[in-house]
C-alpha positions as CSV (number, residue, x, y, z in Angstrom):
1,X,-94.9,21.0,73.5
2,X,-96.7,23.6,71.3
3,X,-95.3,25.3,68.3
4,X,-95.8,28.6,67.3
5,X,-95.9,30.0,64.0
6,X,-95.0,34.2,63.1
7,X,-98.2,35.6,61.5
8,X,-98.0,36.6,57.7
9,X,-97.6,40.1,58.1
10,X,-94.4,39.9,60.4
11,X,-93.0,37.0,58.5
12,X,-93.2,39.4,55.5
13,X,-92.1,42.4,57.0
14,X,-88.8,40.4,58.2
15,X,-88.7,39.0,54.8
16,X,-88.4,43.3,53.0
17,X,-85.3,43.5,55.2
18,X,-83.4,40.8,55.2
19,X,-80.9,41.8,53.0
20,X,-80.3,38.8,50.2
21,X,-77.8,40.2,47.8
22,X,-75.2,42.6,49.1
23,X,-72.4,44.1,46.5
24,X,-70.1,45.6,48.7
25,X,-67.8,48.4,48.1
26,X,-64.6,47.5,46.3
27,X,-66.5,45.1,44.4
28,X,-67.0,45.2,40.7
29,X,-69.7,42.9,39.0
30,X,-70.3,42.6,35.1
31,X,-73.3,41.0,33.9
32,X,-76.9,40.8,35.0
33,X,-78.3,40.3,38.2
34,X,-81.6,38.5,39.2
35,X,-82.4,38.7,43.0
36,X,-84.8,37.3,44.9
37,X,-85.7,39.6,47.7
38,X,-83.6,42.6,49.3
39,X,-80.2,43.8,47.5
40,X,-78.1,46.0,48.8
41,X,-75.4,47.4,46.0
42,X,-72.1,49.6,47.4
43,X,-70.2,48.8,44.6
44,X,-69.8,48.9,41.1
45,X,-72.2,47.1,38.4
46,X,-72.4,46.9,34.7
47,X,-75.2,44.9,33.6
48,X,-79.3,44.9,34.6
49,X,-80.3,44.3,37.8
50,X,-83.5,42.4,38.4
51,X,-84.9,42.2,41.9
52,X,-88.4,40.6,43.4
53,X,-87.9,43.1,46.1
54,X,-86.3,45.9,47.6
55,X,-83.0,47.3,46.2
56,X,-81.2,49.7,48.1
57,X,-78.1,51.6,46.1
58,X,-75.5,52.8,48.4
59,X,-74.0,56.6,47.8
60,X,-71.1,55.3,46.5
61,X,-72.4,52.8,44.1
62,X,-71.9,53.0,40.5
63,X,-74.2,51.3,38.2
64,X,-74.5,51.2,34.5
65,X,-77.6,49.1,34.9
66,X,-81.2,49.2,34.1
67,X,-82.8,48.5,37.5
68,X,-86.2,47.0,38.8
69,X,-87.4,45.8,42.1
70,X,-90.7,47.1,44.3
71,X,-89.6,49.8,46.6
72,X,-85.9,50.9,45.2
73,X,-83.5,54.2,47.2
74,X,-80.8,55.9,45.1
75,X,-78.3,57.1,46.6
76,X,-75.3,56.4,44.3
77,X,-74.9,57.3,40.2
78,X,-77.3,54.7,38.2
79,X,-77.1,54.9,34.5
80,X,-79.6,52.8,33.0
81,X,-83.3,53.4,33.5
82,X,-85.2,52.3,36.5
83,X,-88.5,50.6,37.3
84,X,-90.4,50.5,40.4
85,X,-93.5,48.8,41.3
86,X,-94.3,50.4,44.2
87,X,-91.9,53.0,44.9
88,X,-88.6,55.2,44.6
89,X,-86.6,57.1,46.8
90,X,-84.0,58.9,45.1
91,X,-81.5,60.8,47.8
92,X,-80.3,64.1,48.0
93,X,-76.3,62.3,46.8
94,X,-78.4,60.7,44.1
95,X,-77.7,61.1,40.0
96,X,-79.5,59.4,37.9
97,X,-78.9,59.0,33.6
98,X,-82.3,57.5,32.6
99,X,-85.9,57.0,32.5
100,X,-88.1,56.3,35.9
101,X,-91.3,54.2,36.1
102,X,-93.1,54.2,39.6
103,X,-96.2,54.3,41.0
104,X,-95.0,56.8,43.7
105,X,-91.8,58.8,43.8
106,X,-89.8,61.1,46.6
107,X,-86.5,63.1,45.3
108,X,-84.0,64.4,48.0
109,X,-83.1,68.2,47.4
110,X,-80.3,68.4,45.1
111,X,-80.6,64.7,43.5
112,X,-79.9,64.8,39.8
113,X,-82.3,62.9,36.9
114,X,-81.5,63.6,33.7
115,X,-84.4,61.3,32.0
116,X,-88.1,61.1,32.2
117,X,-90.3,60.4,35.0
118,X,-93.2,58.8,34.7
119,X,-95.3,58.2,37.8
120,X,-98.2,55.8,37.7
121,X,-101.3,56.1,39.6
122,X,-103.8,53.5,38.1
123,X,-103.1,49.8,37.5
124,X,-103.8,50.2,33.5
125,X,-101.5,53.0,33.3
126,X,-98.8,50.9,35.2
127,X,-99.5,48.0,33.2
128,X,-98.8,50.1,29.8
129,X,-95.5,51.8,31.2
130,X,-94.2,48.5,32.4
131,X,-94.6,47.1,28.8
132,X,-93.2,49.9,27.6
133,X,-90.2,49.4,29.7
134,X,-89.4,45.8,29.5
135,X,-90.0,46.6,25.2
136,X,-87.4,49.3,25.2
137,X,-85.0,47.2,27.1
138,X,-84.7,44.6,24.6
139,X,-83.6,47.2,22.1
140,X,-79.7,48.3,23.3
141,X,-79.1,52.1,23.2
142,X,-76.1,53.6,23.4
143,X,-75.7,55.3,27.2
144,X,-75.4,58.8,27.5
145,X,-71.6,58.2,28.8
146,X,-70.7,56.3,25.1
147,X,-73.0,59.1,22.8
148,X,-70.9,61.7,25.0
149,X,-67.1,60.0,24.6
150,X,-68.0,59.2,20.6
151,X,-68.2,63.2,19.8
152,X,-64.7,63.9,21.5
């Protein structure tokens, strides 16, 4: 009896949706996250998260959380800055505190960004940013939430 192997393509086409870290909602997580493949956050997270592939954030996530992964959708609050290797969708629901990186970017009307956005469209320019990025993350700054609640 012959087997049969999928080809590449489907096996990595299943491989962007099968969802590998899921943060439901109720759920509160502190500390950072490293995920290997598709992660799926409805909840609440304080602390970077760090995913090899797709992150989806749910309309009622709350993140204080730098974020990176290859295609990333916004549709909760994220507080932290975000990069995206390939690309990010940020919904209509969306508000976003931070700075963006991506080589290709959609915004919903009506999302909120109250950062930068820098969009990427050759490899040495994407190469620079994502230096740039992983640099000003080892320095901690104060989130806009703390600067906001230390004047009043």
């Amino acid at each position: 009896m012959a087997t049969t192997t999928k080809p590449k393509i489907q096996q990595k086409k299943q491989h962007e949706f099968a969802i590998n870290t899921i943060i439901g909602p109720g759920s509160f997580v502190r500390g950072d996250i490293e995920a290997s493949g598709f992660t799926r956050v409805d909840g609440n997270v304080k602390g970077n998260l760090h995913a090899q592939g797709r992150v989806v954030v749910g309309k009622n996530a709350r993140m204080r959380s730098s974020i990176t992964g290859t295609n990333i959708t916004i549709g909760g609050v994220v507080d932290g800055n975000i990069l995206a290797s390939e690309r990010l969708i940020v919904l209509p629901s969306a508000l976003i505190i931070g700075d963006i990186i991506t080589k290709c970017i959609e915004a919903g009307e009506g999302c909120m960004i109250h950062g930068k956005v820098r969009v990427c469209k050759n490899e040495d320019s994407w190469e620079r940013a994502k230096s740039e990025f992983r640099d000003k993350r080892q320095t901690p700054v104060p989130s806009v939430f703390q600067a906001h609640n230390q004047r009043y």
